[in-house]
C-alpha positions in Angstrom: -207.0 -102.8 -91.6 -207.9 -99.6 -90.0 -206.2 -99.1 -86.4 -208.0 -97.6 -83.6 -210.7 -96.0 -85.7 -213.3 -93.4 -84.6 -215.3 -92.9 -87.6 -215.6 -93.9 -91.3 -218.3 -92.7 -93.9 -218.4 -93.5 -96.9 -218.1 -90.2 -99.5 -219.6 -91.3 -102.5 -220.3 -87.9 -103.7 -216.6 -87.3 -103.8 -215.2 -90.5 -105.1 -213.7 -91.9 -101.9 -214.4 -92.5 -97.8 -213.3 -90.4 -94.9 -212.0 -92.0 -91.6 -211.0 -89.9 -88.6 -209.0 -91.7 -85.7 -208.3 -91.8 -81.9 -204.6 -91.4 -83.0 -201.7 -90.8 -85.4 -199.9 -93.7 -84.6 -202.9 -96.0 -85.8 -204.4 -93.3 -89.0 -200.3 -93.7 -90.4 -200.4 -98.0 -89.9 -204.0 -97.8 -91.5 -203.2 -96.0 -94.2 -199.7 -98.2 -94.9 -201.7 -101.2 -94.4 -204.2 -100.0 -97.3 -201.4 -99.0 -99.2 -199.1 -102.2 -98.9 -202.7 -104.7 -99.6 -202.9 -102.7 -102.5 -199.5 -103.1 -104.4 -198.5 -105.0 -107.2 -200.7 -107.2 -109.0 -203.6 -110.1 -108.5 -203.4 -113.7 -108.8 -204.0 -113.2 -112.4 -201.3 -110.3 -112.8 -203.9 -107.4 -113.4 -202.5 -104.7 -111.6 -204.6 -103.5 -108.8 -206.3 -99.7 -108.0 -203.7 -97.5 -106.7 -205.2 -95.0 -104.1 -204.0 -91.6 -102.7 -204.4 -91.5 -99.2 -204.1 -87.7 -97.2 -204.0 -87.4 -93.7 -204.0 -84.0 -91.8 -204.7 -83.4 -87.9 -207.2 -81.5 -85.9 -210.4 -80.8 -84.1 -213.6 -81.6 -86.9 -216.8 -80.0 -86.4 -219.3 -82.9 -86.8 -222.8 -81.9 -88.0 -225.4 -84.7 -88.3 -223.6 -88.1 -89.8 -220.6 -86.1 -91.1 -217.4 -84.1 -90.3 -216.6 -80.8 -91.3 -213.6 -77.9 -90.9 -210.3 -77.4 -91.8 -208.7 -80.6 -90.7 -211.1 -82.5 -93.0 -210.8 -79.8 -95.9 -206.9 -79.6 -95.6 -206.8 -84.1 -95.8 -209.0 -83.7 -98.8 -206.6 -81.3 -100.3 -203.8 -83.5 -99.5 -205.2 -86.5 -100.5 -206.0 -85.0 -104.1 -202.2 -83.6 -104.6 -201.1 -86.9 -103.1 -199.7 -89.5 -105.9 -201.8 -92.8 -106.9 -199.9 -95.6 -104.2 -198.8 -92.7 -101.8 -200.1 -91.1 -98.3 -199.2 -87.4 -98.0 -199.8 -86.0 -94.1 -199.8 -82.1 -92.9 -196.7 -80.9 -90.6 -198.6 -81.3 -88.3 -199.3 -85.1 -88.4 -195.1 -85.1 -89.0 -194.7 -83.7 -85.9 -197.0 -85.9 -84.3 -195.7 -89.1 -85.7 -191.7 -88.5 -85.0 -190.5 -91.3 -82.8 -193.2 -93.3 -83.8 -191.2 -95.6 -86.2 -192.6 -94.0 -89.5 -190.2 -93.0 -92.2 -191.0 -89.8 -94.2 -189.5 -88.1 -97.6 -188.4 -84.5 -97.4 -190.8 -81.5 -96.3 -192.7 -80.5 -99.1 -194.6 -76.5 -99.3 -197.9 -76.7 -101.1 -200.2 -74.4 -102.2 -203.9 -76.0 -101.9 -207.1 -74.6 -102.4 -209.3 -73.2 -99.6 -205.9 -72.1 -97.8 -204.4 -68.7 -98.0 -200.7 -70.0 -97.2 -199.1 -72.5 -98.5 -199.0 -75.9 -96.2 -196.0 -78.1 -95.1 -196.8 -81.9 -96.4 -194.6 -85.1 -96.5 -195.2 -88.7 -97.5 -194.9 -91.3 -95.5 -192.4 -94.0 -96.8 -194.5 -96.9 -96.9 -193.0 -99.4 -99.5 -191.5 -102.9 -97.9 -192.1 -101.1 -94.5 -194.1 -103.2 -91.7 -196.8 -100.8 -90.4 -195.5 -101.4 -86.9 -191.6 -100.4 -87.8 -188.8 -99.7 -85.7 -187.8 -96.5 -84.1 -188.4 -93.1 -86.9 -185.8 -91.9 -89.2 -186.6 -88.8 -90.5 -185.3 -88.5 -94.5 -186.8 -84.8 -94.3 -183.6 -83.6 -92.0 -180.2 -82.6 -93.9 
């Protein structure tokens, strides 16, 4: 389930895990694949745990076991404005991603902790999406 993966720890102190990857491309399937084995509702018809998933780009600075820096602050800040079932990503992983097949909603301006301006965000369209779709539209263009 997680593409082309370079790290994972597992963040109990903050209620969640942390996963950095070789590339956008794979961190955007990963996170649609969680998202999509996650929907709807078991065998028995209990609803299942609905996650919020945020994924920003950039260089960590790695101390010890763990990853530090903006990057990994600015994905936490995403990930807690992010809805339960959606993935929110920087501009910067937008910008990455375009002609990769993804699907986003429109640009969002948020305000998050830790940064003194606000930040571009967009979630990824995920719902009855293959993780490995065809060719990007971008919903976040007039």
């Amino acid at each position: 389930m997680l593409w082309d993966v370079a790290y994972y720890m597992d963040r109990h102190e903050f209620g969640g895990l942390m996963a950095a990857f070789h590339s956008v491309a794979g961190t955007i399937r990963s996170a649609m694949e969680i998202q999509q084995g996650l929907a709807g509702s078991d065998e028995s018809g209990v609803p299942r745990a609905r996650v919020r998933i945020g994924i920003a780009a950039g260089e960590p600075v790695a101390e010890g076991d763990d990853l530090f820096g903006a990057a990994v602050q600015l994905a936490a800040r995403l990930c807690q404005r992010a809805a339960p079932g959606s993935i929110l990503v920087s501009g910067g992983v937008h910008d990455l991603a375009l002609g990769k097949g993804f699907l986003f909603g429109r640009r969002r301006r948020l305000r998050l902790k830790g940064f003194e301006e606000s930040v571009s965000a967009y979630e990824v369209i995920w719902h009855d999406r293959a993780p490995q779709a065809e060719p990007a539209e971008d919903a976040s263009r007039p």
